[in-house]
NUSEDREN-475662 format. One record per residue: residue number from 1; residue in one letter; x, y, z of N, C-alpha, C in turn. Coordinates in steps of 0.05 Angstrom, whole numbers, plus 5000, padded with zeros to 4 digits. Last residue first. Layout:
# residues N
NUTOR|num|residu|n.u|n.v|n.w|ca.u|ca.v|ca.w|c.u|c.v|c.w
NUTOR|NUM|A|X|Y|Z|X|Y|Z|X|Y|Z
...
# end
This chain:
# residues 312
NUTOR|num|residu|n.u|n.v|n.w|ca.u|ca.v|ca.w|c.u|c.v|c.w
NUTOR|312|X|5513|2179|8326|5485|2191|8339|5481|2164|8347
NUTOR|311|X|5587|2177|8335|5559|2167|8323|5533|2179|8334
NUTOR|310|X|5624|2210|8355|5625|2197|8328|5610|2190|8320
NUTOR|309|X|5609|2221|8408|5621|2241|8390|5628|2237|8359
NUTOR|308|X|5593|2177|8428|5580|2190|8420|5588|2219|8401
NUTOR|307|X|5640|2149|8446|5622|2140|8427|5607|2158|8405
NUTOR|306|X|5660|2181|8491|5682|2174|8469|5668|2162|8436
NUTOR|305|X|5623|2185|8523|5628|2211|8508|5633|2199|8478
NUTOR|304|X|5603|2148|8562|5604|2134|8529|5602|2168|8512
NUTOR|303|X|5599|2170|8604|5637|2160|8603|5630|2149|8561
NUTOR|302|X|5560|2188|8640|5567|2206|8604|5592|2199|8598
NUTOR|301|X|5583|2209|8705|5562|2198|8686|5574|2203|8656
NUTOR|300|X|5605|2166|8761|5613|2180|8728|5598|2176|8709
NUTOR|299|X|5603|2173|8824|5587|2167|8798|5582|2175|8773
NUTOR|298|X|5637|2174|8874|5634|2183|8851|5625|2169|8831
NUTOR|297|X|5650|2170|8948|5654|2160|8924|5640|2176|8903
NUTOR|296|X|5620|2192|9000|5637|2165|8994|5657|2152|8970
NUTOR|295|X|5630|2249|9004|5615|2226|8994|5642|2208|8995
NUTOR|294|X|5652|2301|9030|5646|2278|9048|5629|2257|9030
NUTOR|293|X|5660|2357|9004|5632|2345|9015|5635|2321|9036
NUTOR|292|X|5717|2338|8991|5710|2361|9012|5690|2361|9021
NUTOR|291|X|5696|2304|8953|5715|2305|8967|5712|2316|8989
NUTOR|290|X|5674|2343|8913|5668|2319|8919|5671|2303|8936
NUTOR|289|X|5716|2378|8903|5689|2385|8919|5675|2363|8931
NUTOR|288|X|5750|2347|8873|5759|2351|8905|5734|2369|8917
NUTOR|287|X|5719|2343|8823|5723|2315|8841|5731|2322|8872
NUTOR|286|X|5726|2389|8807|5695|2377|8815|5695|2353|8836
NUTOR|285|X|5779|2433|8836|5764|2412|8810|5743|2398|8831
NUTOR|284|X|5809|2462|8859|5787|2479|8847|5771|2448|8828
NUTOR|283|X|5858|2430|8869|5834|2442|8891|5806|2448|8884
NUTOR|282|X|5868|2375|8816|5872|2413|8830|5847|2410|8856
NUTOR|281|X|5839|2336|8801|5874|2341|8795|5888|2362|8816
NUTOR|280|X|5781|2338|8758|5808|2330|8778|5831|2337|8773
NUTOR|279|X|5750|2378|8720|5748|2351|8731|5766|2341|8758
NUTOR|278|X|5786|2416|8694|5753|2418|8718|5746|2397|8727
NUTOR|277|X|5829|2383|8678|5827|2403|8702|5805|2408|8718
NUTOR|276|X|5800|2369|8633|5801|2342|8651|5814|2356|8670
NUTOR|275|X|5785|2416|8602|5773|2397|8607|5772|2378|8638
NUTOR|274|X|5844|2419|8589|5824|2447|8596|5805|2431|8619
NUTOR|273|X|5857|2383|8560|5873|2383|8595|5856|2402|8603
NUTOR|272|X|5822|2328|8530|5831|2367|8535|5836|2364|8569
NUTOR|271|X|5800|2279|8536|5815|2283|8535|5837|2307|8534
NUTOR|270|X|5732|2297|8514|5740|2289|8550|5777|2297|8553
NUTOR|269|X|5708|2342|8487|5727|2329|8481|5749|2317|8502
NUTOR|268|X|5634|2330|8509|5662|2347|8501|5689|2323|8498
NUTOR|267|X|5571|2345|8495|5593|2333|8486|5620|2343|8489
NUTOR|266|X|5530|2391|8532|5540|2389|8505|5568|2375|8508
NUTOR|265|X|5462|2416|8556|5489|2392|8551|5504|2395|8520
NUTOR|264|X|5418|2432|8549|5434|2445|8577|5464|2428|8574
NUTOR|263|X|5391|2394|8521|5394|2422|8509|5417|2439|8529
NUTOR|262|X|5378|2327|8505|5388|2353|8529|5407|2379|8528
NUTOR|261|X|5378|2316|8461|5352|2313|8472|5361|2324|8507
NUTOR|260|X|5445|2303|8436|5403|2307|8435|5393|2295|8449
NUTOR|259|X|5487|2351|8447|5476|2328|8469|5446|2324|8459
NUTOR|258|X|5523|2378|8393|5503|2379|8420|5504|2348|8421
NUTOR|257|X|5597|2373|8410|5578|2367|8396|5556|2361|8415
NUTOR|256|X|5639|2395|8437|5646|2390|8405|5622|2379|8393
NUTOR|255|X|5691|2440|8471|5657|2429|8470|5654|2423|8435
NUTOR|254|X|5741|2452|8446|5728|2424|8462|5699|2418|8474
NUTOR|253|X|5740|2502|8439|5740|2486|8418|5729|2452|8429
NUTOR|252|X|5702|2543|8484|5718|2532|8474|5720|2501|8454
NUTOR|251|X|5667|2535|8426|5679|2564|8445|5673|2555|8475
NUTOR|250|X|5629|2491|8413|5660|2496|8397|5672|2519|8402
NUTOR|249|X|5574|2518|8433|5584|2496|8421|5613|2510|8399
NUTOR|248|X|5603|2570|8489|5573|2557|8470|5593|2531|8454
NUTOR|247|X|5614|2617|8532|5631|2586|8529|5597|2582|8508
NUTOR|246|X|5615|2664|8560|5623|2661|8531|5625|2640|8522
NUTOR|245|X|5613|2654|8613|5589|2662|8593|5598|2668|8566
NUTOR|244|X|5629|2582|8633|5625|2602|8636|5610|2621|8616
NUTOR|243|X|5616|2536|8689|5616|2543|8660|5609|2569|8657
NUTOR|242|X|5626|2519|8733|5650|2523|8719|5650|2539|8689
NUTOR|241|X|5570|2501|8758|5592|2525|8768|5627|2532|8749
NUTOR|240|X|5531|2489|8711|5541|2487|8728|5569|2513|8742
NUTOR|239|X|5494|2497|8666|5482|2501|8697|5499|2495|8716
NUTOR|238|X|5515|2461|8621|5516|2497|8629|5500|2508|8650
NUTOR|237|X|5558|2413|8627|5528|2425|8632|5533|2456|8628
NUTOR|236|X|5593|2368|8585|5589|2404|8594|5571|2401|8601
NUTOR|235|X|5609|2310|8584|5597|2336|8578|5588|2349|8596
NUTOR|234|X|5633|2266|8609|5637|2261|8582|5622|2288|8577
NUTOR|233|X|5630|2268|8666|5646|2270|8662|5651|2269|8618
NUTOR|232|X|5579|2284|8717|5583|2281|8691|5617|2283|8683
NUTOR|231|X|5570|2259|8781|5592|2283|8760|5588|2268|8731
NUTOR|230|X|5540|2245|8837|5531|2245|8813|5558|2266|8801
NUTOR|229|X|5561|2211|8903|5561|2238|8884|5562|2237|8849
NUTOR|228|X|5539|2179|8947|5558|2174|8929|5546|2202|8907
NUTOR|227|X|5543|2144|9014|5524|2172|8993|5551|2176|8971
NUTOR|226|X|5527|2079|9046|5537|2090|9025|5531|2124|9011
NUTOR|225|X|5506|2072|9109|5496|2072|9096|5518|2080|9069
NUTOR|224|X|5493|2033|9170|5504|2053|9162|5501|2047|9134
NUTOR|223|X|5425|2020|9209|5450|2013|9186|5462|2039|9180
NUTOR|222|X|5380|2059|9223|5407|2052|9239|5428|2049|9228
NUTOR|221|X|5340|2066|9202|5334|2045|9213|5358|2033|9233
NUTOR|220|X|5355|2099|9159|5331|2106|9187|5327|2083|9200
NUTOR|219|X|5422|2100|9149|5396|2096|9145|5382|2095|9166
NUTOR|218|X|5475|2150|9156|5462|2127|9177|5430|2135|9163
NUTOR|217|X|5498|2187|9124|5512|2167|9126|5497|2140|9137
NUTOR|216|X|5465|2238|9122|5454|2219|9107|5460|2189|9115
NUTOR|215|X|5505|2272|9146|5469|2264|9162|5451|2239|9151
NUTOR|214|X|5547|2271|9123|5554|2259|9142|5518|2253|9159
NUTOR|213|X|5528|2320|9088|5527|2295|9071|5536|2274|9091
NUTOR|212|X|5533|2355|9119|5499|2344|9112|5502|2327|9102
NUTOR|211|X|5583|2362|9134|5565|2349|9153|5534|2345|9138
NUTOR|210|X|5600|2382|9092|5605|2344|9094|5589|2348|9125
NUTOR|209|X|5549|2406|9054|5571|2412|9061|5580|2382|9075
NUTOR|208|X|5528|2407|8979|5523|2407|9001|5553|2401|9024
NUTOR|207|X|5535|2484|8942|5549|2440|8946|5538|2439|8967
NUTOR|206|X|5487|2508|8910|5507|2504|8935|5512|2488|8933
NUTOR|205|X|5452|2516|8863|5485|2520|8860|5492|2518|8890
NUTOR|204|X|5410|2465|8883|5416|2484|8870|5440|2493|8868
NUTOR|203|X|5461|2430|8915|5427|2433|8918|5423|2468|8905
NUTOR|202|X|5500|2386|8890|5496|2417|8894|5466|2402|8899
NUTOR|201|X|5523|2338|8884|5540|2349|8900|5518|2377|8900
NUTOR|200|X|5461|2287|8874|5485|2314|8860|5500|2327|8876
NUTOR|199|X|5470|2219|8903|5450|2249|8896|5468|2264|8875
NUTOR|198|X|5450|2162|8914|5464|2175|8895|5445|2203|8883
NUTOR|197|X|5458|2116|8960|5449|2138|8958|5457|2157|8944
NUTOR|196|X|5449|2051|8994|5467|2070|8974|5444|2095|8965
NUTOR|195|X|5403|2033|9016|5432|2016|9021|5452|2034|9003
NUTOR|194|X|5350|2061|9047|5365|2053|9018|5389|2053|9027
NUTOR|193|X|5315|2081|9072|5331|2054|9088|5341|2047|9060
NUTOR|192|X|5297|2144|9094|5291|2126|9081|5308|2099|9090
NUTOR|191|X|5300|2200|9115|5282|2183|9131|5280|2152|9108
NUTOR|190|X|5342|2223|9093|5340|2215|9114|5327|2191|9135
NUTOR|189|X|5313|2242|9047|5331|2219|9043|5336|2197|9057
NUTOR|188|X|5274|2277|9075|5262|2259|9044|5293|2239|9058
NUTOR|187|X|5322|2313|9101|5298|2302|9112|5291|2284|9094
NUTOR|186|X|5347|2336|9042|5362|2324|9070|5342|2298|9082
NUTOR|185|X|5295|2364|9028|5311|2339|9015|5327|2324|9027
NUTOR|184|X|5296|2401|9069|5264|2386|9057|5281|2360|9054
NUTOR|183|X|5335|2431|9071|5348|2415|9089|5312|2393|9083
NUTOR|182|X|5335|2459|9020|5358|2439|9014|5348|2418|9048
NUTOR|181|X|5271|2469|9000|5296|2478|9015|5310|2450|9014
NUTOR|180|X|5239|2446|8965|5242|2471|8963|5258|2479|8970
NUTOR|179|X|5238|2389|8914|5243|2400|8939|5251|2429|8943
NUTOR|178|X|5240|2375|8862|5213|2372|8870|5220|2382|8902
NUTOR|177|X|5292|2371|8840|5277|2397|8833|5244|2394|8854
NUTOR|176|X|5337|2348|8852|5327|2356|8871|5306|2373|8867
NUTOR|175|X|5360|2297|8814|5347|2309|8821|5324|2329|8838
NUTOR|174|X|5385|2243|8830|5396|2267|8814|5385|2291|8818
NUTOR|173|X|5367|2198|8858|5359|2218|8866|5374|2239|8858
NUTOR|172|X|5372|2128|8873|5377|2147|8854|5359|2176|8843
NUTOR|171|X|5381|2084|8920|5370|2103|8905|5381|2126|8889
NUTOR|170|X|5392|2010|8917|5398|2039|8922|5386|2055|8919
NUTOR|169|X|5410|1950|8947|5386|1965|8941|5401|1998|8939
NUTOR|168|X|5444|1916|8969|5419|1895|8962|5403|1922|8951
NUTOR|167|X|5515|1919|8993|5494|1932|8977|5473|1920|8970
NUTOR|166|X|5566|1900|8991|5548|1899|9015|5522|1908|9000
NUTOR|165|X|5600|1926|8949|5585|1904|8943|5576|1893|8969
NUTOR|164|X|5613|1981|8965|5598|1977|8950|5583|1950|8939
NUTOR|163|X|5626|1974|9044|5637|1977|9011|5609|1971|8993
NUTOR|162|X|5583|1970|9086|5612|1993|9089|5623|1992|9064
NUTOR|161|X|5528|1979|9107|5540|1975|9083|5562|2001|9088
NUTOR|160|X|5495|1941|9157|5515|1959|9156|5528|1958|9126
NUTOR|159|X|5426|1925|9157|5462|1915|9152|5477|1945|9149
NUTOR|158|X|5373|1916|9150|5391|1935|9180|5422|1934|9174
NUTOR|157|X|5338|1929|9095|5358|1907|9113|5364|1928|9122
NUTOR|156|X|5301|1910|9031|5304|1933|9051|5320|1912|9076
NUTOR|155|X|5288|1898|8973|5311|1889|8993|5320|1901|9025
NUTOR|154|X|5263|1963|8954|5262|1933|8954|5289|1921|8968
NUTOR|153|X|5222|2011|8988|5262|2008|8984|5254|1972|8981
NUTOR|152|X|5183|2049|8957|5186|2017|8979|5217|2023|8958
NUTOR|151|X|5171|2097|8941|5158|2091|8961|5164|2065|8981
NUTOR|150|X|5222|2133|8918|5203|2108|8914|5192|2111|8947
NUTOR|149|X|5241|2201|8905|5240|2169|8927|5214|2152|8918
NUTOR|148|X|5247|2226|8845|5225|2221|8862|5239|2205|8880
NUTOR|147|X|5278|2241|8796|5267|2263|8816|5254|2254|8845
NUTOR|146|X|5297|2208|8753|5313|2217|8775|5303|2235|8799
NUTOR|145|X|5270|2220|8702|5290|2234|8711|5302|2240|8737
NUTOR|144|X|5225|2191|8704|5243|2178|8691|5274|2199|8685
NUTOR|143|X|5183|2188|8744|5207|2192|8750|5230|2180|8736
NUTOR|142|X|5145|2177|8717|5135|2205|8721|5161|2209|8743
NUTOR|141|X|5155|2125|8689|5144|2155|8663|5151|2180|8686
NUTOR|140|X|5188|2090|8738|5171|2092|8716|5170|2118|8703
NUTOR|139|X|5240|2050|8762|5232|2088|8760|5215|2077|8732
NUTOR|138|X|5281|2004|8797|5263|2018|8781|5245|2030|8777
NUTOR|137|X|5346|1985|8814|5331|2016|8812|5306|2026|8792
NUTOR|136|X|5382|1925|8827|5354|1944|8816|5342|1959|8822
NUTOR|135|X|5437|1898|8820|5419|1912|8833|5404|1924|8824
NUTOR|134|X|5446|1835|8797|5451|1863|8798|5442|1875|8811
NUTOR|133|X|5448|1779|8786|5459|1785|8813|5463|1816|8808
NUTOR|132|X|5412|1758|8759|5435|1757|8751|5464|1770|8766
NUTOR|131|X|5364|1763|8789|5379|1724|8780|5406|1731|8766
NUTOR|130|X|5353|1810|8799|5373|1790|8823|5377|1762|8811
NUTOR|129|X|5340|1822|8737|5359|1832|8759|5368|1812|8771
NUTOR|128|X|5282|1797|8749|5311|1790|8730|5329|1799|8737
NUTOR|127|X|5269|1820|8796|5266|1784|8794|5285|1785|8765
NUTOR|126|X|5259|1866|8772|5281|1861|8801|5278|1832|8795
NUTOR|125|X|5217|1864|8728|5252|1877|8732|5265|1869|8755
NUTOR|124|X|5181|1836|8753|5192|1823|8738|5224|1830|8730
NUTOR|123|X|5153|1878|8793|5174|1856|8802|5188|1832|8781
NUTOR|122|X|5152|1920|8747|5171|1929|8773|5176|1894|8784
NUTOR|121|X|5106|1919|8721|5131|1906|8712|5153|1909|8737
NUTOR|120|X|5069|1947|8741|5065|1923|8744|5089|1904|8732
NUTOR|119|X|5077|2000|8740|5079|1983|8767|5085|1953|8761
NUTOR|118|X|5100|2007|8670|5072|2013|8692|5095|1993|8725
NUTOR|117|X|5150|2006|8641|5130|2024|8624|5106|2021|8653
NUTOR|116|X|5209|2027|8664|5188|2010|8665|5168|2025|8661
NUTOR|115|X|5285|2026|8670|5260|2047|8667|5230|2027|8652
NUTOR|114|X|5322|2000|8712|5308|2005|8692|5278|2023|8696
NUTOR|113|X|5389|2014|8726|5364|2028|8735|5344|2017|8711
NUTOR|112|X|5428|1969|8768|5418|1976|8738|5391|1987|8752
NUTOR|111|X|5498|1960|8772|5473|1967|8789|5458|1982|8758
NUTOR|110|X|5544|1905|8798|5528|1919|8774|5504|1934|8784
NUTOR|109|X|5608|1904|8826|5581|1915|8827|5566|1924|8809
NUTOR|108|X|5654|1863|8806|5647|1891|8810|5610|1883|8818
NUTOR|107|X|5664|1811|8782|5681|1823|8805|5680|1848|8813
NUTOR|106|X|5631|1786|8758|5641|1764|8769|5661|1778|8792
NUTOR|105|X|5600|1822|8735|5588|1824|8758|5604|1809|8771
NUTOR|104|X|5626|1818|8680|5638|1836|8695|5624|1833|8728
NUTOR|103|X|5596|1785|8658|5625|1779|8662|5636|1798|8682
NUTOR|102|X|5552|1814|8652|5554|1771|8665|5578|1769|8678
NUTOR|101|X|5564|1842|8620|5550|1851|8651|5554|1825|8660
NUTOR|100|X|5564|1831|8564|5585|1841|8585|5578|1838|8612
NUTOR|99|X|5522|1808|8563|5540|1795|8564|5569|1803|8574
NUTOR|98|X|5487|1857|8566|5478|1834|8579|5500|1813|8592
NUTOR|97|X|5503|1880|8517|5511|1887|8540|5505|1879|8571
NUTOR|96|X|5475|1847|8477|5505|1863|8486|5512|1864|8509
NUTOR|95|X|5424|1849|8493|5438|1827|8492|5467|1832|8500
NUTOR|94|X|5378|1884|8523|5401|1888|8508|5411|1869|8512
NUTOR|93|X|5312|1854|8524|5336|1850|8535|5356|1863|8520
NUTOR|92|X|5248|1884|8536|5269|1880|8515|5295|1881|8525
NUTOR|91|X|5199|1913|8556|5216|1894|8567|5224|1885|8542
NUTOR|90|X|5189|1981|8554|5173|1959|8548|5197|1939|8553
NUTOR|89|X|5216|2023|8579|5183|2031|8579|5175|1999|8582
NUTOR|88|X|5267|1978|8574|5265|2012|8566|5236|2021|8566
NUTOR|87|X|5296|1933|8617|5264|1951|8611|5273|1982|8593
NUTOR|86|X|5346|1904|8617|5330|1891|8616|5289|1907|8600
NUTOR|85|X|5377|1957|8619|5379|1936|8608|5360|1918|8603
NUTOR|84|X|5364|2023|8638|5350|2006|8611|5363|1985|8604
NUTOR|83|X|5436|2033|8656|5411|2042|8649|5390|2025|8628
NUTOR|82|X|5489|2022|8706|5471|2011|8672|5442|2023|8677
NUTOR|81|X|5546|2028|8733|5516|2030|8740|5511|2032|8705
NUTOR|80|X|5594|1983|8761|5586|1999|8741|5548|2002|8747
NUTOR|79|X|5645|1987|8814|5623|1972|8791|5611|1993|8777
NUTOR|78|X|5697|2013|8828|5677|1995|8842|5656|1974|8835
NUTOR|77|X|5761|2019|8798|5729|2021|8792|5720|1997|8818
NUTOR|76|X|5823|2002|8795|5809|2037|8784|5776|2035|8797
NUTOR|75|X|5822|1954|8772|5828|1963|8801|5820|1989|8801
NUTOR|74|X|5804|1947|8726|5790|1934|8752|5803|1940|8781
NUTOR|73|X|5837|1986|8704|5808|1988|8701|5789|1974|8729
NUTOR|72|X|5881|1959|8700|5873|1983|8706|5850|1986|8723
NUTOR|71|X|5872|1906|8674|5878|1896|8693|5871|1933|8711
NUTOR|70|X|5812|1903|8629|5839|1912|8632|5851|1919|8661
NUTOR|69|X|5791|1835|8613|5793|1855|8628|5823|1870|8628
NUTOR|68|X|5797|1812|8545|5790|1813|8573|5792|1835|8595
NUTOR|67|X|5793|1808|8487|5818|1811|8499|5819|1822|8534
NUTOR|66|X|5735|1799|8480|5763|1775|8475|5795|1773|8479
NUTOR|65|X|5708|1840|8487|5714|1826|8508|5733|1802|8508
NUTOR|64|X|5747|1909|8483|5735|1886|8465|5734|1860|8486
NUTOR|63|X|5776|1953|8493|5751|1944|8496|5721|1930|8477
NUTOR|62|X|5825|1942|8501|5818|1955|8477|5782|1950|8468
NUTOR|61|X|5799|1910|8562|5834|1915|8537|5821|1921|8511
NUTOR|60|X|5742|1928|8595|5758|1909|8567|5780|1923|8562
NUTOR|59|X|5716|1969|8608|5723|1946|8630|5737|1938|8620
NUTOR|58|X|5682|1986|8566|5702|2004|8575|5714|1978|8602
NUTOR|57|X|5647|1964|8567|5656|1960|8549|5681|1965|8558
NUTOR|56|X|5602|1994|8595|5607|1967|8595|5634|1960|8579
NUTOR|55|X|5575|2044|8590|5605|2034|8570|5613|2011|8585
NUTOR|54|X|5547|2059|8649|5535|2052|8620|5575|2051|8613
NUTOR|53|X|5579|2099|8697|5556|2095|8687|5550|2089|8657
NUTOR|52|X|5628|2088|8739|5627|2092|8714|5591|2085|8712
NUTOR|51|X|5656|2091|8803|5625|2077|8794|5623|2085|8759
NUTOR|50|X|5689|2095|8856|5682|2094|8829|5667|2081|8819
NUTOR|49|X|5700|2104|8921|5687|2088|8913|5685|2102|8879
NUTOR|48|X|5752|2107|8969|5740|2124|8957|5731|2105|8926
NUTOR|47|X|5785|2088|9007|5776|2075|9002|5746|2088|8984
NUTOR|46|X|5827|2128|9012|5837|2107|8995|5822|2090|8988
NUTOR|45|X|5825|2196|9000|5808|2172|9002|5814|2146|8995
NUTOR|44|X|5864|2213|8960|5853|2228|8994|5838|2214|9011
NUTOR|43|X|5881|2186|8932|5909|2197|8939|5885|2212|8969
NUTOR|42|X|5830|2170|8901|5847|2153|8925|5873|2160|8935
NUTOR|41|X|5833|2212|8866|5806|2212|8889|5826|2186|8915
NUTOR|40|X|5877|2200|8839|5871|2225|8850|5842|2226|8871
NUTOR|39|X|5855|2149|8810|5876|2149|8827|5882|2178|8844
NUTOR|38|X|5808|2161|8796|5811|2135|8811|5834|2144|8827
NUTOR|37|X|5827|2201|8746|5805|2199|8771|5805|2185|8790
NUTOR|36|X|5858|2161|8724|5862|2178|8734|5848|2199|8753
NUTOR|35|X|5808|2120|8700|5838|2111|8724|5848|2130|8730
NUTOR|34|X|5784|2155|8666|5775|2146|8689|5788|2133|8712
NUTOR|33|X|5825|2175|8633|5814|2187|8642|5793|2178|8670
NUTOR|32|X|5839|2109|8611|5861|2129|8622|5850|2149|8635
NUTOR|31|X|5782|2108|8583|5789|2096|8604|5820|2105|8628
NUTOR|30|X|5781|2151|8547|5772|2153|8567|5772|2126|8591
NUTOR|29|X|5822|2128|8512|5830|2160|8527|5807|2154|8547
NUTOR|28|X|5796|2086|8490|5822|2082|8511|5830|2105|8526
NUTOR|27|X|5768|2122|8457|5749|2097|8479|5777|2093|8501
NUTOR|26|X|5796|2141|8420|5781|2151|8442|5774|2144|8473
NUTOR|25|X|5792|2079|8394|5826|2092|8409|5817|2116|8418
NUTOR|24|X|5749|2074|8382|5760|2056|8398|5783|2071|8413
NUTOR|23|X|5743|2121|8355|5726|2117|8380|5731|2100|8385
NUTOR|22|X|5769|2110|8307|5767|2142|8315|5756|2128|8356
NUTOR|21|X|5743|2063|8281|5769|2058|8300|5774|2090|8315
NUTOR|20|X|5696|2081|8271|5694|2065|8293|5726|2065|8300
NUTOR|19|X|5714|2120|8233|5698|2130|8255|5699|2113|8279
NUTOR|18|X|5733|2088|8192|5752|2106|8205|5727|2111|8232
NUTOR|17|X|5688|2053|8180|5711|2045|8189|5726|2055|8207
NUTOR|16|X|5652|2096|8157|5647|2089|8179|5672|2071|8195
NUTOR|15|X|5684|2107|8119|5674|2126|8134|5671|2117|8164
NUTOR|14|X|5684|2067|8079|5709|2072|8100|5706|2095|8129
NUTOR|13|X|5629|2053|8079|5642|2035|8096|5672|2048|8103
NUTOR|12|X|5620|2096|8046|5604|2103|8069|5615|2082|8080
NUTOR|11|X|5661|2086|7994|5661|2107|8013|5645|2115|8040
NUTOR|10|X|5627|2043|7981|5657|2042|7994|5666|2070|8011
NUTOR|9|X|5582|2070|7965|5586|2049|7981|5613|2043|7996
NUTOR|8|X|5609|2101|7919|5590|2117|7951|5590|2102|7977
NUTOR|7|X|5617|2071|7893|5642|2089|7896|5625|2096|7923
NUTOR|6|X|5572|2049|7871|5597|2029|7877|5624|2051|7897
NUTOR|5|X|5552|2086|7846|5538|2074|7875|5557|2057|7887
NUTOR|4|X|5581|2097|7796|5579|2120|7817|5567|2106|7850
NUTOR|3|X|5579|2041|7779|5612|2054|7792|5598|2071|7812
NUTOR|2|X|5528|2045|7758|5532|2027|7785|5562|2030|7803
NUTOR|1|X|5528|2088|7725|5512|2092|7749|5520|2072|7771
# end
């Protein structure tokens, strides 16, 4: 009996062995995937802004922090946006990734949304935040999807933000479901004084066009302002314009695993040329809509694909 447990054991450590190195050397496909982005968005835009969301990690030579920044990478990227570091509902520090973020703020833009269990944590999240010099986006229970304008832009300023580290404040506004007509939402944005502005290229299936996205450019107060475009890049939506009606999990073979707890999503195998076509490269790709809108830049969501396709 103790061989047979002895045998299982070894067998659930190589398992997992192979899995984590499976997703380290993943992990490098999607950094190559995000410098190629970088560099196809700056063949039209030179000063065309990248933003990776969450994989901290991904910043690192085989992304590990003892083998330091990968020299790519930091030229490829503006900063990184983090979710739930400091607040997930309840205040608990990710340590991990804490420590990356120390290192990395030393030459990018960190911008962190936490999600906060009442009001009353809101100035303890920005007061940690700005001691570590990040920026803070925080959304309680009844906009913990991105749907709402806050009511107070913290750090609010007349400054002109012409690159991403001018920046004291942003918003984050994925979500256009609480607005009826596209030009409602326009208006909502318009009238605000947020130092960066991160929507979705579509209002419902329309892209918006580069003069609406040129209405946003100037905060209500004058300052010029950052609008930066939401793209998933580690999974499929199926609400989007590329996807099509035969396509389900593993048709085509590169959708490779659901998304839990978002049913409209599904994992893909970033590295497929199928794939990283709808993405960039061509006319017809997400990134040159992106482009053709007039944002400033690009906000890569779902870059910890490479992870997630190995582990829950």
């Amino acid at each position: 009996m103790k061989n047979i447990v002895l045998i299982l054991l070894v067998g659930l450590t190589l398992s997992s062995c192979f899995k984590t190195r499976r997703s380290d050397a993943v992990g490098e496909k999607m950094q190559e995937f995000i410098i190629g982005i970088s560099a196809y968005a700056r063949g039209y835009d030179a000063d065309f802004i990248i933003i990776p969301q969450n994989g901290s990690e991904l910043m690192y030579s085989y992304l590990t922090r003892e083998d330091g920044f990968k020299p790519e990478m930091v030229t490829a990227i503006d900063g990184f946006g983090i979710e739930e570091l400091f607040y997930d509902n309840t205040y608990q520090i990710d340590e991990e990734r804490l420590g990356f973020l120390r290192e990395i703020v030393l030459q990018k833009t960190v911008m962190v949304s936490e999600y906060v269990g009442s009001a009353s944590d809101i100035p303890n999240a920005l007061a940690v935040n700005e001691a570590e010099g990040f920026l803070c986006f925080p959304r309680s229970s009844d906009n913990y999807d991105y749907t709402k304008i806050p009511d107070t832009v913290y750090y609010e300023n007349t400054n002109d933000i012409i690159k991403l580290s001018d920046a004291k404040n942003y918003l984050y506004l994925i979500s256009n479901a609480d607005y009826s007509t596209k030009q409602d939402f326009l208006d909502a944005i318009a009238a605000t004084n947020f130092d960066v502005v991160l929507i979705d290229l579509f209002f419902e299936d329309t892209p918006f066009t580069a003069a609406e996205i040129n209405s946003l450019k100037t905060k209500a107060n004058g300052g010029q302002r950052l609008v930066i475009s939401y793209i998933s890049i580690g999974s499929a939506e199926n609400y989007r314009y590329y996807w099509q009606e035969d396509w389900k999990l593993h048709n085509p073979n590169w959708l490779k695993k659901e998304y839990d707890g978002y049913e409209d999503e599904i994992w893909v195998k970033f590295w497929k040329q199928e794939w990283q076509d709808i993405i960039f490269g061509n006319d017809n790709s997400y990134i040159k809509k992106i482009l053709n809108a007039g944002f400033d830049g690009a906000y890569l969501d779902n870059v910890e694909a490479y992870y997630f396709l190995y582990f829950d």
